[in-house]
N, C-alpha and C positions, 0 to 999 in steps of 0.2 A: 264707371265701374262695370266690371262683366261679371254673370251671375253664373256658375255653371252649377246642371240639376247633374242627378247621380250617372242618368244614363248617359250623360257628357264624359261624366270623369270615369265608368266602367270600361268605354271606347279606346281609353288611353290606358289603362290600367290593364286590361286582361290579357297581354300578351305574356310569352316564356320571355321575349328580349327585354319587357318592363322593368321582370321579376329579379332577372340578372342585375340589369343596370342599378336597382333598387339597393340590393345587397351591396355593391359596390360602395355606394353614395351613401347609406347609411353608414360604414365601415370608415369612410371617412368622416362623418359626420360624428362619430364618436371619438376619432382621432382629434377633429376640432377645439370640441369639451372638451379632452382632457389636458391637451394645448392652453384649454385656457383663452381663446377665441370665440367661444358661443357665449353668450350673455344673456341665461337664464334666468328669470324672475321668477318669484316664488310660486309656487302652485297651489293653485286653489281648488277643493272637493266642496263640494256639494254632497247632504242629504247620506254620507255614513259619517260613524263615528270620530272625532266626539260633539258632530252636528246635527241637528235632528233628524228626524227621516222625513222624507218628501210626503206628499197628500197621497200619493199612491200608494201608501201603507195603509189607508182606514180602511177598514173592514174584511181585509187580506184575512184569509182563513188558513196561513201558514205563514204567518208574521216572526215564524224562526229564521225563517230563510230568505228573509227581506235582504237585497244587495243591491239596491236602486242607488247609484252614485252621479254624478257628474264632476268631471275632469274638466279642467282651465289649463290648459298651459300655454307658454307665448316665450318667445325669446329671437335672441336674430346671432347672423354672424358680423362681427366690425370688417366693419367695408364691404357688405355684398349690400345689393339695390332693393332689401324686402326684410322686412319683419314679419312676422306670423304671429296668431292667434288661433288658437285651437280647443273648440267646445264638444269634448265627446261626452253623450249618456248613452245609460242603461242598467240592467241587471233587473233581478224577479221584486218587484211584481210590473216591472214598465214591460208593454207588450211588446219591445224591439229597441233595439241600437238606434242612437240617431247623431246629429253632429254636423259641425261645419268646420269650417279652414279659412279665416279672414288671410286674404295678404294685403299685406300695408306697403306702401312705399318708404325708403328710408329717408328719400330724397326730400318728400313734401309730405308725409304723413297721412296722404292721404290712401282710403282703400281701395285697390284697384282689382284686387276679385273675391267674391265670395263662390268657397266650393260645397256646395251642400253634397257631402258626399252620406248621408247618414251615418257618420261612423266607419265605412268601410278602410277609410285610409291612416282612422287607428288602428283598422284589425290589420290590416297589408304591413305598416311600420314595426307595429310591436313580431308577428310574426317574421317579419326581416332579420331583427335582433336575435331572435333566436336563431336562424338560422348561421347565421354570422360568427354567435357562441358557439355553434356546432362546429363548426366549420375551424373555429381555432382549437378550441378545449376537447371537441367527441374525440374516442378513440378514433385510428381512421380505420378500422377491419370494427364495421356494429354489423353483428347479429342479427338482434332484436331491438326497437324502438316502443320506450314506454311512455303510453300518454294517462296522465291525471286527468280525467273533467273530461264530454263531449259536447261541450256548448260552441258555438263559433269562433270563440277563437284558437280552438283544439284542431278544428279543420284548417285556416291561415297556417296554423304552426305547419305541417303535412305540407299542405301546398308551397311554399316557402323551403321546405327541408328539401324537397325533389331535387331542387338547385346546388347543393352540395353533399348530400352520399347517395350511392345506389342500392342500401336496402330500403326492403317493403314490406317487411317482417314486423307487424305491429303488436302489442297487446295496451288491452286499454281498460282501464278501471271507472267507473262514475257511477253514482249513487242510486241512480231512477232505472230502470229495470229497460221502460218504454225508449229511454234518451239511448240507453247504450245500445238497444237493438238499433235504433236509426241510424246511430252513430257508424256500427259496422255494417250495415247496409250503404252507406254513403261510402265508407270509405272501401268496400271489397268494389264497390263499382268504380273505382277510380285507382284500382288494381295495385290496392294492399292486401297481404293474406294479413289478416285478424283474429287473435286472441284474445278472451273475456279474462278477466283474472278476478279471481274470485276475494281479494283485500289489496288493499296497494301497497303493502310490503312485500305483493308476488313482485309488480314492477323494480323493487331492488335487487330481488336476489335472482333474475330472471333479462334483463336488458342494461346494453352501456351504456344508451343514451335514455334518458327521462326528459318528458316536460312536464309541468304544472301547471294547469289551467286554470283553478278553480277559483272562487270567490271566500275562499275559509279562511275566518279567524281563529281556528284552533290549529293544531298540528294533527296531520293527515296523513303524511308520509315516514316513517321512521320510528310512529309510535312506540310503545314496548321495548325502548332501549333495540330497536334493531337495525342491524347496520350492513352494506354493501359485502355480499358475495364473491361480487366481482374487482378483480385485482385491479380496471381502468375502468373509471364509470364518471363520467358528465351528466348533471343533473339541470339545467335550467328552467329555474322560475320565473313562471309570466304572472301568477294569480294577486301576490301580493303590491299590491298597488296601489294603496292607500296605506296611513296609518293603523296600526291594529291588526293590520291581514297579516297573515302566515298557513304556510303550508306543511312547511318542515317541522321536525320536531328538532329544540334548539340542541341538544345534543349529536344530534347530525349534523346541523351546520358547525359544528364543534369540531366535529372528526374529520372534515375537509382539510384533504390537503394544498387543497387551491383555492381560494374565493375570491370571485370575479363580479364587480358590478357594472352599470352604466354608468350611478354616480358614486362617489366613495362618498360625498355631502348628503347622499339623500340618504343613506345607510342609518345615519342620527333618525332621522323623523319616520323615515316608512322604509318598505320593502321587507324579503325575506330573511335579513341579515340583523333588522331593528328590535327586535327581542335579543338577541345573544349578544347588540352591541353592547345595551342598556345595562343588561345581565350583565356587562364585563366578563362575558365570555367569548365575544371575542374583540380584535381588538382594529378599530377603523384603519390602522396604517397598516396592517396587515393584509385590507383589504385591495385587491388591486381593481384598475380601471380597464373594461375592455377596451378604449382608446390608446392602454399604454400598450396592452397586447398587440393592436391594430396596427397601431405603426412601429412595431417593430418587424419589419420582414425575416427579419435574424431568425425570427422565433415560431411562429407557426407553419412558416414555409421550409424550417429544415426536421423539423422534432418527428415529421411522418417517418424519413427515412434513414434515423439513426437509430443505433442498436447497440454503440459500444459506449465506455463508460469515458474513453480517450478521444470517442467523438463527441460528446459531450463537452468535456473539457476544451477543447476548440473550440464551443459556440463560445463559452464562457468566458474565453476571450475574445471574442470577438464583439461580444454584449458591452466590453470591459471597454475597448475602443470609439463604439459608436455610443457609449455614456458620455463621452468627452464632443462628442454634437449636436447643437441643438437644433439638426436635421430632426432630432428623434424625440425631441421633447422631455415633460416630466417621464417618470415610470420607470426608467432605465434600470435605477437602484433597487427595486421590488420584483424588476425580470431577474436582475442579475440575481437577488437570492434564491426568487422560485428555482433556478437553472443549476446554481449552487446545492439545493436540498436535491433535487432531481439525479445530479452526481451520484450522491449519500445513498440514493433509498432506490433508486432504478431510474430505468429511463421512460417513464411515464408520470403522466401527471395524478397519480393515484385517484381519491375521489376528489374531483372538480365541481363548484357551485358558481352558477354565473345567476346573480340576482338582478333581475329585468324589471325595474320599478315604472320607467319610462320617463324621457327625460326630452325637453321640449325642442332639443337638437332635430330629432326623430321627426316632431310634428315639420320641421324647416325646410328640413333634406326633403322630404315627397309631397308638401307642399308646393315647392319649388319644380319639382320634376314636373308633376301635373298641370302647372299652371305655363310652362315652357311646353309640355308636348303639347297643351288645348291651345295655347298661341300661334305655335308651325302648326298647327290643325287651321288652322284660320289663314292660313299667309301671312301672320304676323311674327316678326323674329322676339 
């Protein structure tokens, strides 16, 4: 068994050609799931709700804002030579992110690396996802870029988005006075111009694209019955992650005219979409998969530059054709109606919600990648 420590897998990790190839492989990796090829087992939390809280809650003198979780996930794809397991912690009051990445062999069961990466390579994966999201669903002409939250995985997100639009036009909302100066200090040196926004319903009525960061069980975003400004806006959530969390106010997730998750199965149990499911406000088939997006080329790759409603009408045949292959998997039938209302109502994806719970495909795909580049690092294929 080989053990790599973080400064192993940072070597391999910090490049722009990693970051590219990441999004790629993720992109397919979400293609796999929704194919129905990744073989997810259930996931297990640790220490939030509705499980006790960890030891590191006694004597916390802000015991509101306890977010100490621990994440299990593990799954593999049928027929590739490795399984994974994956143990990320953290949140207030644990002083840092920590974490590993077991790979298993699928051959003999046995483990043949452990990546102590502390966490980083859930922040790199989950920040992938989003960018991924942007990348299908963002308008392609953003403005401004709205970030919820400045904890780290708000920086991933930024680092991560570089890779698919060229603005640098940020504003960013988060609750500690101290955290948001740092935040726009980090990020004007890594040459964003930055805006403070004084409640985060400026970020809706203010930016296309939105992320969500945060650790909140209440709704944050959208309060007060308020709702998008802008006529194309993409909102993707990272914070809800667990059961219970939400960021949205479920009345917003109401008024999407798009909703996009990683799993349409995890939508029942957790993520941003599990209050409105519950609620029977909204409704799981309605929900699409970004794998069913992902592998359609039809669809992302032509919707930048059309404009007419007769060009539309084209894709919609053409959706209508490759339904009848199972080059393309499930999903076809839920493009083809998004593509059909898009007819009706313009040619834009009006407001888009891509809900990022995290799903253990993710931990596979860059498990895999890391543990392939620390190999050719070695002279080992």
């Amino acid at each position: 068994m080989k053990v790599y420590q973080l400064s192993d897998i940072e070597r391999v990790t910090s490049s722009s050609a990693f970051e590219t190839s990441l999004l790629d492989a993720i992109a397919d990796g979400f293609v796999s799931y929704s194919r129905g090829e990744f073989n997810a087992c259930p996931i297990q939390t640790m220490g939030a709700p509705p499980m006790g809280k960890f030891s590191c809650a006694s004597g916390s003198s802000h015991d509101s804002e306890y977010a100490a979780q621990v994440c299990i996930k593990s799954g593999y794809v049928t027929g590739a030579d490795h399984f994974v397991v994956k143990v990320a912690s953290g949140g207030y009051p644990m002083p840092s992110n920590s974490g590993c990445m077991q790979v298993y062999s699928q051959h003999t069961g046995k483990l043949e690396a452990l990546l102590l990466d502390d966490g980083i390579l859930t922040e790199l994966r989950t920040a992938a996802a989003g960018a991924v999201a942007a990348k299908y669903m963002a308008p392609k002409e953003l403005k401004r870029i709205g970030m919820l939250g400045t904890g780290i995985q708000a920086r991933y997100q930024l680092r991560l988005l570089k890779h698919v639009t060229e603005c640098r036009d940020l504003m960013v909302y988060g609750r500690t006075d101290a955290n948001v100066r740092k935040y726009v200090d980090d990020c004007k040196s890594d040459g964003w111009t930055v805006t403070v926004a004084s409640g985060p319903n400026d970020l809706l009525d203010k930016c296309e694209l939105i992320i969500t960061t945060t650790t909140a069980r209440e709704p944050v975003l959208g309060i007060g019955g308020r709702r998008s400004k802008i006529p194309e806006q993409h909102i993707t959530c990272i914070g809800a992650d667990a059961p219970g969390k939400m960021e949205l106010d479920v009345d917003l997730v109401k008024s999407a005219n798009v909703l996009v998750a990683d799993s349409r199965l995890q939508t029942k149990e957790r993520g941003e979409f599990e209050k409105a499911v519950k609620d029977r406000l909204v409704s799981v088939e309605d929900i699409l998969e970004i794998g069913e997006l992902a592998q359609m080329p039809i669809l992302p790759s032509k919707l930048g530059g059309v404009t007419s409603h007769e060009e539309y009408s084209g894709l919609l045949s053409e959706v209508a054709t490759a339904e009848q292959s199972t080059e393309h998997g499930v999903g076809m039938s839920r493009c083809k109606a998004l593509l059909s209302g898009m007819i009706q109502n313009g040619p834009n994806f009006g407001l888009s919600i891509f809900d990022s719970s995290g799903v253990a495909v993710q931990d596979c795909v860059i498990a895999g990648m890391v543990y392939s580049a620390l190999a050719a690092a070695e002279g080992r294929s």
